[in-house]
KEKE-3310 file (N, C-alpha, C; in steps of 0.2 Angstrom, whole numbers, plus 5000, padded with zeros to 4 digits):
npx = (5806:5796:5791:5790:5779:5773:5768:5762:5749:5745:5739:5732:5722:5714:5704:5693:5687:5679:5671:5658:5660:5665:5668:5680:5680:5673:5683:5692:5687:5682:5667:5653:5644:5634:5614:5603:5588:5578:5579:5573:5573:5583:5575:5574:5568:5558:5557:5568:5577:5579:5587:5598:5602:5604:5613:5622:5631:5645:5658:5669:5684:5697:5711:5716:5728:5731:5734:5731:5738:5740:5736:5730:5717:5699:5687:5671:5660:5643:5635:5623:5615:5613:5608:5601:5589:5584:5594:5614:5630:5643:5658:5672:5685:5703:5717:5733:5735:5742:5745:5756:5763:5765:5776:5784:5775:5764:5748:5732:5719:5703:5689:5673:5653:5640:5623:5606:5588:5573:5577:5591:5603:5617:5625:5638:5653:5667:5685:5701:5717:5733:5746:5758:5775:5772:5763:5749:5732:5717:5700:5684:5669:5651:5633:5621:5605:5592:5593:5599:5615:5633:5647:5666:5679:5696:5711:5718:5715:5704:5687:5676:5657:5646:5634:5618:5607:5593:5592:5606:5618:5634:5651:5650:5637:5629:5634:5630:5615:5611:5611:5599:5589:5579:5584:5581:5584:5595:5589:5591:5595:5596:5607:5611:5625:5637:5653:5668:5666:5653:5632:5632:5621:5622:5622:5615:5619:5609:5617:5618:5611:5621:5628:5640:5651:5660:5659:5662:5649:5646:5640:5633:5617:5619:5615:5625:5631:5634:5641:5640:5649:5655:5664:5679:5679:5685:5698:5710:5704:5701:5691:5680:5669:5662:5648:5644:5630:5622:5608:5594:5585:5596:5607:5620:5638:5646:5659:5668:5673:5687:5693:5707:5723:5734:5732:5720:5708:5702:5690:5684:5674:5679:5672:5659:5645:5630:5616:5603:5602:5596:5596:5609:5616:5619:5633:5641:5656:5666:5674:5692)
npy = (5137:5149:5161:5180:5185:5173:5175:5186:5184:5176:5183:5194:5188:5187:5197:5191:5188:5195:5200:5198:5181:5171:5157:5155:5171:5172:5175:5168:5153:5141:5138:5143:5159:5159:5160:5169:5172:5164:5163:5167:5186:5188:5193:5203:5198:5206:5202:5199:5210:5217:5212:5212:5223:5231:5240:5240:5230:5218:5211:5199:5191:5177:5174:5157:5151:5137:5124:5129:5141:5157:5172:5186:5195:5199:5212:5217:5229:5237:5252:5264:5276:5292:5304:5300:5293:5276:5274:5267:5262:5252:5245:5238:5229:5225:5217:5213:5212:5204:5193:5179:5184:5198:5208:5206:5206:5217:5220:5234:5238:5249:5248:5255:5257:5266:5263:5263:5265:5253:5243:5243:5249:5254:5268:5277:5273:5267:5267:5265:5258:5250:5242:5233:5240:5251:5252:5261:5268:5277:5275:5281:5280:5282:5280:5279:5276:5277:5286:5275:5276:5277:5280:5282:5283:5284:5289:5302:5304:5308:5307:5290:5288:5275:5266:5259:5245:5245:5245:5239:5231:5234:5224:5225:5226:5217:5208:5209:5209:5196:5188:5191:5185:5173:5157:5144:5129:5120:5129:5143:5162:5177:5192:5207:5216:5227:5229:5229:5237:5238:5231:5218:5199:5192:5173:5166:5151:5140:5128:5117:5113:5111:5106:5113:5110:5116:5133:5151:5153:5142:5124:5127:5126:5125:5135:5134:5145:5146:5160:5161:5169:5180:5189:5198:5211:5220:5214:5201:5183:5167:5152:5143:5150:5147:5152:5149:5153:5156:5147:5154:5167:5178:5174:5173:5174:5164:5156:5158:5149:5149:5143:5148:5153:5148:5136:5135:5147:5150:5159:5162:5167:5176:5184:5192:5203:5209:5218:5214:5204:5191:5176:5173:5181:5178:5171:5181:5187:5200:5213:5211)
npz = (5046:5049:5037:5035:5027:5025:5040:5039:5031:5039:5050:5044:5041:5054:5051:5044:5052:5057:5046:5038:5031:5018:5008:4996:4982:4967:4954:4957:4956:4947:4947:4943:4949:4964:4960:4966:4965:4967:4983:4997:5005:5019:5034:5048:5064:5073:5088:5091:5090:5104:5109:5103:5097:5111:5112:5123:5119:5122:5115:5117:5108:5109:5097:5089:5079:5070:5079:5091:5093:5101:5090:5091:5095:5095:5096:5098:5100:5103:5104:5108:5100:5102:5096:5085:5076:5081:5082:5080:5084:5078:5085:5079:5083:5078:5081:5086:5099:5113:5106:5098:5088:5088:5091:5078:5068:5069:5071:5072:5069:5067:5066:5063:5062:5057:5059:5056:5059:5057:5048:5052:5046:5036:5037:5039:5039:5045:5042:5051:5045:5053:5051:5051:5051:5044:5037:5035:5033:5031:5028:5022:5023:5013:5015:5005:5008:5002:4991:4984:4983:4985:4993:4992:5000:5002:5013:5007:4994:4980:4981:4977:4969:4971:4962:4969:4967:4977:4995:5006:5016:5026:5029:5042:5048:5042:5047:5062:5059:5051:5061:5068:5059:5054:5058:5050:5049:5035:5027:5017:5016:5011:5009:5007:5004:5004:4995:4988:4977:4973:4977:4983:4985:4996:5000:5015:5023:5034:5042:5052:5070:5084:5096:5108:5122:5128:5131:5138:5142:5144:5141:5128:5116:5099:5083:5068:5056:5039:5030:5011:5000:4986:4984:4988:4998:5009:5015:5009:5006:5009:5007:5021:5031:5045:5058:5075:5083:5098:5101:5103:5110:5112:5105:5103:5095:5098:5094:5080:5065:5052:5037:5030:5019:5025:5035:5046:5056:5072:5082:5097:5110:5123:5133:5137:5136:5141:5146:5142:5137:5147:5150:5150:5160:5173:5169:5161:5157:5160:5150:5147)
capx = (5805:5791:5792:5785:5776:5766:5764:5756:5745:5738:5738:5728:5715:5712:5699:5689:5682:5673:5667:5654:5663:5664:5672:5682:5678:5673:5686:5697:5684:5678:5661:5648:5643:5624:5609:5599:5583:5574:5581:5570:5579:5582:5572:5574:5564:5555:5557:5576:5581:5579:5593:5602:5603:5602:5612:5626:5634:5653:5660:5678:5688:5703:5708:5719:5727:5732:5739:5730:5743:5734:5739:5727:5711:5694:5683:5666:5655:5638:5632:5617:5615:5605:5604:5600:5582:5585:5603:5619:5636:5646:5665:5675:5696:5707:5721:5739:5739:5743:5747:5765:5768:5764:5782:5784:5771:5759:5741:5728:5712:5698:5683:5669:5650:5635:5617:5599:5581:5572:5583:5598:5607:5622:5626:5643:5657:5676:5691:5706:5722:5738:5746:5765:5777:5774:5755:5742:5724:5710:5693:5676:5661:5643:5628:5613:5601:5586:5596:5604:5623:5639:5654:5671:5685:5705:5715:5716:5713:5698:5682:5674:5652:5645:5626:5618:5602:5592:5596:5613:5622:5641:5650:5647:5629:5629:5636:5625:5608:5609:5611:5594:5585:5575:5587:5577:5589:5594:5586:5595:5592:5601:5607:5612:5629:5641:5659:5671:5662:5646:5632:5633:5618:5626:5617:5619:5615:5609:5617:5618:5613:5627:5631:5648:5650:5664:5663:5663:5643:5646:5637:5626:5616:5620:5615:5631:5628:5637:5638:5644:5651:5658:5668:5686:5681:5695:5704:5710:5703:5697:5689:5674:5669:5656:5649:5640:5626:5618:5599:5589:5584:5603:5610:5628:5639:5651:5663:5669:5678:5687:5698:5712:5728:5738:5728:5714:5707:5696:5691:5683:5673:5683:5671:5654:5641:5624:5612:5596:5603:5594:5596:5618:5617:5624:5639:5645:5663:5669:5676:5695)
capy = (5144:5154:5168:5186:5184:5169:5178:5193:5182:5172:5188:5200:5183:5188:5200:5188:5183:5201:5200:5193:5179:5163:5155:5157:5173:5172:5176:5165:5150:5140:5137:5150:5163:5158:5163:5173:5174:5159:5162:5176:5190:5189:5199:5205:5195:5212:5200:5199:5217:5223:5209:5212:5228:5234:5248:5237:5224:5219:5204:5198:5184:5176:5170:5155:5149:5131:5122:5133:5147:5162:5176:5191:5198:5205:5216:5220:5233:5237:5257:5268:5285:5294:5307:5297:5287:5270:5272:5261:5261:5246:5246:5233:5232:5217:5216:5206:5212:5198:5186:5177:5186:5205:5211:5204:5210:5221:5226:5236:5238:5251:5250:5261:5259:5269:5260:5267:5264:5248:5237:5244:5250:5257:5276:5278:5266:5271:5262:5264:5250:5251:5236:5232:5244:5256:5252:5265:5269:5279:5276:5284:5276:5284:5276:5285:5270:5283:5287:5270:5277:5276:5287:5278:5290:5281:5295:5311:5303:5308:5301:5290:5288:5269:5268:5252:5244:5241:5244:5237:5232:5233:5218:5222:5226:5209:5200:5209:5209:5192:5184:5191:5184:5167:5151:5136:5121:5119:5134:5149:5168:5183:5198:5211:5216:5232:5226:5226:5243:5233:5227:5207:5198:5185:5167:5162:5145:5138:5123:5112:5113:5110:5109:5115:5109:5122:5141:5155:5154:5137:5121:5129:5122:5132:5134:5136:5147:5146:5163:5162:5177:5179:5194:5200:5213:5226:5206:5194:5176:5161:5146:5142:5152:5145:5157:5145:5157:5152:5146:5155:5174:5181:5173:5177:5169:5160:5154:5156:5147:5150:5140:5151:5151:5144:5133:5139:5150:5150:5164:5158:5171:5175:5189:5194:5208:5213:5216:5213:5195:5190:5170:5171:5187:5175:5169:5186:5188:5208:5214:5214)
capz = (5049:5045:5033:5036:5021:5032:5046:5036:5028:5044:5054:5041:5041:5056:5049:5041:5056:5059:5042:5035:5023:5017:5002:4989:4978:4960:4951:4959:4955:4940:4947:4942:4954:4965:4960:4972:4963:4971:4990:5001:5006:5026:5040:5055:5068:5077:5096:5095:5091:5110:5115:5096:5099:5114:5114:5127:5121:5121:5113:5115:5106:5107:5090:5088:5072:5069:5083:5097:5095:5098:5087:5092:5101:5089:5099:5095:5104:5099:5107:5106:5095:5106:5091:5078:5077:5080:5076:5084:5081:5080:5084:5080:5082:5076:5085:5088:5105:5117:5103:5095:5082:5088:5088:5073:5063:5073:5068:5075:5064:5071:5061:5065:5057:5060:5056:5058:5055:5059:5047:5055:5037:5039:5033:5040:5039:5043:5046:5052:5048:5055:5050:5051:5055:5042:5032:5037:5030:5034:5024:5025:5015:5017:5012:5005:5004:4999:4985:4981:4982:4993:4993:4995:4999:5005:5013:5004:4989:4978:4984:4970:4971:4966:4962:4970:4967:4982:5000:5007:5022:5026:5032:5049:5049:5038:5051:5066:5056:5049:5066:5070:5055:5057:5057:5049:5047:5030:5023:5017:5014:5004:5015:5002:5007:4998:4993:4981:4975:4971:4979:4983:4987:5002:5002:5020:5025:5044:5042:5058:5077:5086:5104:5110:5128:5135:5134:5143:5144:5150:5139:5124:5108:5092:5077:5061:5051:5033:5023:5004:4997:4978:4983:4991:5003:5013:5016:5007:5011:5004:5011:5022:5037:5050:5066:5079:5087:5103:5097:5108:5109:5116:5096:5104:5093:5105:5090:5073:5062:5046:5033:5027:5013:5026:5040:5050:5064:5078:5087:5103:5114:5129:5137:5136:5142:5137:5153:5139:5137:5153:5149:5151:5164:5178:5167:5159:5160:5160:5145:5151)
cpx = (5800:5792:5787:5781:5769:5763:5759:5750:5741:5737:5732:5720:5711:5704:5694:5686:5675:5669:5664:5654:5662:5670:5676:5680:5678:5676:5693:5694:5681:5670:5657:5644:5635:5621:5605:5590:5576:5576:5577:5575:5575:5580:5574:5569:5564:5557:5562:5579:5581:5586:5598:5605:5601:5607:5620:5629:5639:5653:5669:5680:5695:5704:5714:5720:5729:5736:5737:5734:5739:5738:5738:5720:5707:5691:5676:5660:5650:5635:5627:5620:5612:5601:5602:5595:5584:5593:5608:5625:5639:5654:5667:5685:5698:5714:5728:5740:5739:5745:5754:5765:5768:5770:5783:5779:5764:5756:5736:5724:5705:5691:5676:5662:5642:5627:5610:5593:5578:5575:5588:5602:5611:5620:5631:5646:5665:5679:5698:5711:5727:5739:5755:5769:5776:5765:5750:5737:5719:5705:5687:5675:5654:5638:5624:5608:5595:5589:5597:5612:5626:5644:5659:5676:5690:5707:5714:5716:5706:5692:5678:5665:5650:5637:5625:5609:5597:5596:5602:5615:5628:5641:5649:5641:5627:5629:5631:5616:5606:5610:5602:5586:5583:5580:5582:5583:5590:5591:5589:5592:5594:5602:5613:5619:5635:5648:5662:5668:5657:5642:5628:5626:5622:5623:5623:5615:5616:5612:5618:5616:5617:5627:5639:5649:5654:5663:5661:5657:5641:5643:5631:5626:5616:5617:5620:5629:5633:5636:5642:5645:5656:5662:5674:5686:5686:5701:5702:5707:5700:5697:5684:5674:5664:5655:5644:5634:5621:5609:5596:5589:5590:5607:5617:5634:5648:5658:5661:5676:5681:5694:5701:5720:5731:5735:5721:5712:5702:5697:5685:5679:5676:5678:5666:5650:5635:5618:5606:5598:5603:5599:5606:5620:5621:5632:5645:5652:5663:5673:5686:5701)
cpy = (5148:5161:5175:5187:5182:5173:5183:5188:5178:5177:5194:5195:5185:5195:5197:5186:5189:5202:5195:5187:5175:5161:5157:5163:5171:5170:5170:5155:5148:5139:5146:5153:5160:5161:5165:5171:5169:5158:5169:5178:5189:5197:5198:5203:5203:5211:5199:5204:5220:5218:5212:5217:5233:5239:5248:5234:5224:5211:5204:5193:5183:5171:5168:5153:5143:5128:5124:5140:5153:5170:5183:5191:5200:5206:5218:5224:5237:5244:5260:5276:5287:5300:5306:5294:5283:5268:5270:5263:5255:5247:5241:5235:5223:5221:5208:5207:5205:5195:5185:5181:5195:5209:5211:5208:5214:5224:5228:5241:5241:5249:5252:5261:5259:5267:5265:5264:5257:5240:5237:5245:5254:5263:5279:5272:5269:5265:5266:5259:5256:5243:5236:5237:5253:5257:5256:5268:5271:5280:5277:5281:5278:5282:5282:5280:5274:5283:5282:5273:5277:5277:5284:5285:5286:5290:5300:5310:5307:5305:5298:5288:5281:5271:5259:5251:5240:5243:5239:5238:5233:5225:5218:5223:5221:5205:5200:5206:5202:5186:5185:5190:5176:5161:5145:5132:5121:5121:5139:5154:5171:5190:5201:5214:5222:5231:5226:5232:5240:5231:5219:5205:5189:5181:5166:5156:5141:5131:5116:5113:5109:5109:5107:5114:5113:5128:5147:5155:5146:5131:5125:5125:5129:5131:5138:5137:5148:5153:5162:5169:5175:5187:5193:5204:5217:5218:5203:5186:5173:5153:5146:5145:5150:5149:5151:5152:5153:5151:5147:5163:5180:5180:5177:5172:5170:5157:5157:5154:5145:5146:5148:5149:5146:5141:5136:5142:5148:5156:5162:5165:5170:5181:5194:5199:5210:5211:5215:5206:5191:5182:5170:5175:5185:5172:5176:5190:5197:5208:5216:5219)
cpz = (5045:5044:5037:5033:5024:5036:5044:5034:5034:5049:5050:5040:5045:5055:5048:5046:5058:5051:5041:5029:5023:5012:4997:4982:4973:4957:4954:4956:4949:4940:4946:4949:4958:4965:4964:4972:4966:4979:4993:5004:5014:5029:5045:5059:5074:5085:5098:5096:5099:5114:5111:5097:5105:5117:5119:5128:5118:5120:5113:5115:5106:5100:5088:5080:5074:5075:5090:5098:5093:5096:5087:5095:5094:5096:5097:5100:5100:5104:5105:5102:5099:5099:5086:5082:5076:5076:5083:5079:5084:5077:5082:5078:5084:5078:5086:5093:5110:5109:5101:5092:5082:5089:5084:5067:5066:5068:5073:5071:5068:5066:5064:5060:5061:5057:5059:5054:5057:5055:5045:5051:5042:5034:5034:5041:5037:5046:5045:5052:5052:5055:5048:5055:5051:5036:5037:5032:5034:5027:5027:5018:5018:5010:5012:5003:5000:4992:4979:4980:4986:4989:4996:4995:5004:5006:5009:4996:4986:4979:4976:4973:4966:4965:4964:4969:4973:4989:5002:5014:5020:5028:5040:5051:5046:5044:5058:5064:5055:5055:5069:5065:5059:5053:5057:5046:5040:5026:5022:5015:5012:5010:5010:5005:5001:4999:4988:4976:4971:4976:4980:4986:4990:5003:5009:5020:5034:5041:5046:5066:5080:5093:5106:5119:5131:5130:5138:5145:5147:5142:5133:5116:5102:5086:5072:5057:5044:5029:5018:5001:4988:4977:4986:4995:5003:5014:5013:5009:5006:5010:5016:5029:5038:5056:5068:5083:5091:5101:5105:5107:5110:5106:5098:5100:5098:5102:5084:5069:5055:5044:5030:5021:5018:5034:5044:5054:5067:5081:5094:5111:5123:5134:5133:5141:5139:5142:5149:5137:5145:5154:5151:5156:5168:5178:5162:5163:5156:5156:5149:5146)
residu = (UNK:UNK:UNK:UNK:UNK:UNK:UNK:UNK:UNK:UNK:UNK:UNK:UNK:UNK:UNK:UNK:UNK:UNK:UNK:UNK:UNK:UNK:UNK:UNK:UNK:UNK:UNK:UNK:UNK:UNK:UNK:UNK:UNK:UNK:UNK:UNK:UNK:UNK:UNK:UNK:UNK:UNK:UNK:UNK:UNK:UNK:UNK:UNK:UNK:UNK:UNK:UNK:UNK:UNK:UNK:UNK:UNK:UNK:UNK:UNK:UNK:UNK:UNK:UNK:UNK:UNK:UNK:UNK:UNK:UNK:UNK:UNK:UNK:UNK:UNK:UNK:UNK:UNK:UNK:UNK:UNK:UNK:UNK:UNK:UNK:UNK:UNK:UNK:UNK:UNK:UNK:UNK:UNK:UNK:UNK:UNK:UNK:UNK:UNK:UNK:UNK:UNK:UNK:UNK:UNK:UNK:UNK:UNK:UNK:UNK:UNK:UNK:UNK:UNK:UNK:UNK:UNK:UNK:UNK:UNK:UNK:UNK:UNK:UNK:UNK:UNK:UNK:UNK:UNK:UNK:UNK:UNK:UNK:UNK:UNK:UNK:UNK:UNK:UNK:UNK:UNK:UNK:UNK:UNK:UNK:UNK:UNK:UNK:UNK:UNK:UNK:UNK:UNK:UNK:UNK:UNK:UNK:UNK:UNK:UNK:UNK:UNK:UNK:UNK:UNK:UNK:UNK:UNK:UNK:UNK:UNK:UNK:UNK:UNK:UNK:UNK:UNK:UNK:UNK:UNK:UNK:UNK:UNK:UNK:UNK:UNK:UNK:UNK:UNK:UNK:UNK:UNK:UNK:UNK:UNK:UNK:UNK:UNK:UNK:UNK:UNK:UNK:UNK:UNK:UNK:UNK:UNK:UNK:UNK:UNK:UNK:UNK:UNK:UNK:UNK:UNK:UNK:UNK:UNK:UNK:UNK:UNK:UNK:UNK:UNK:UNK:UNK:UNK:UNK:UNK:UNK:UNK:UNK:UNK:UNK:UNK:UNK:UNK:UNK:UNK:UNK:UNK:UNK:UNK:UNK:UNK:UNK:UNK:UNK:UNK:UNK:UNK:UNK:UNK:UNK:UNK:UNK:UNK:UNK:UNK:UNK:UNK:UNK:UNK:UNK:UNK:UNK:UNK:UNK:UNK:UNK:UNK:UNK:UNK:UNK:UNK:UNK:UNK:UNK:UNK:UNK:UNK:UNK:UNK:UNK:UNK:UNK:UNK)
# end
């Protein structure tokens, strides 16, 4: 019989799939941390930002753990600032609706982060958990890239300020940004990332094209992208995450798949929309 314990821990995984992760942190590891200092730091390809961000788009996955059993829903919606210069907001919500175990141990995770500027930094970043029957959190984090600093503040606690060197994403303008850098095969980049009150310079790696012959976009060729991380993040997690991204100008990625403490997930795009991804238009399912 499976413990509550388990299920907490293959349900709160389900995050990992919206962040930007990968591996085994640090301190958990005997291998020394990677060096950055010979890998170029990732750009933003200028020719993808108008599909990337256009202001439109809806992404939803179903996300099964071990066996096919699906445990919860992620959501991710990409909208316009009209009052901000080149600014977006990116929601995303982890979710056990629909899945087994949501009587059980229900969550619903808002998170909330505000980018701007032509290499789409964040400078607002909130979340809301709710998680179980009785765990609730709200955190605000404001970025001052100008500055170098970011303001962490939990609930009505005292807020604390980090100093960071160098511009910085979150993990979700991590995980948007770094799909619209340049995938060369077996080459990797560094996409600067604030975590763990530090921040992390994130070696990704393109590691394979791929073709995936069913999903909702029908037959597409991918490229897996691997990132390494050496931190902890809002979630626990350890073990290798892969996102598949369609190789072609749309970079919708169609799958991710991550090792966890106790077997693995998949989340599995159920439901697409973004009328600037001309090339999938005639297969976009309706966010339901």
């Amino acid at each position: 019989m499976m413990t509550v314990l388990k299920i907490r821990q293959i349900v709160i995984s389900l995050a990992v799939l919206i962040l930007h992760c990968s591996v085994a942190r640090a301190e958990m590891s005997d291998s020394p941390a990677p060096t950055t200092s010979d890998i170029p730091l990732g750009v933003i390809d200028p020719q993808l930002l108008p599909v990337g961000y256009s202001g439109q788009e809806k992404l939803l996955y179903d996300v099964f753990w071990t066996g096919g059993i699906k445990i919860g829903e992620l959501s991710l919606v990409v909208t316009d600032l009209p009052e901000v210069d080149e600014g977006y907001q990116i929601t995303a919500v982890v979710t056990t609706k629909n899945g087994a175990v949501n009587l059980i141990y229900p969550i619903e995770d808002v998170h909330v982060t505000k980018v701007r500027g032509p290499n789409r930094l964040p400078y607002h970043y909130e979340i809301w958990q709710k998680e179980g029957y009785r765990y609730k959190a709200h955190r605000v984090i404001e970025f001052d890239q100008e500055k170098g600093s970011v303001r962490y503040k939990k609930n009505e606690k005292p807020g604390d300020e980090y100093d960071i060197d160098g511009e910085t994403n979150n993990e979700f303008s991590s995980f948007f940004n770094s799909r619209l850098m340049p995938f060369a095969i077996g080459k990797k980049f560094v996409v600067p990332t604030f975590a763990d009150k530090k921040r992390v310079e994130v070696i990704v790696h393109a590691v394979v094209q791929k073709k995936i012959a069913a999903s909702i976009l029908g037959p597409v060729t991918t490229v897996a992208i691997m990132p390494v991380m050496t931190f902890k993040g809002l979630y626990d997690k350890k073990g290798d995450t892969v996102i598949y991204y369609t190789d072609d100008d749309c970079r919708v990625p169609v799958r991710i798949t991550s090792k966890i403490i106790i077997g693995s997930l998949t989340a599995d795009l159920a439901a697409y929309e973004n009328p600037a991804c001309k090339r999938y238009s005639a297969v976009n399912k309706e966010m339901r």
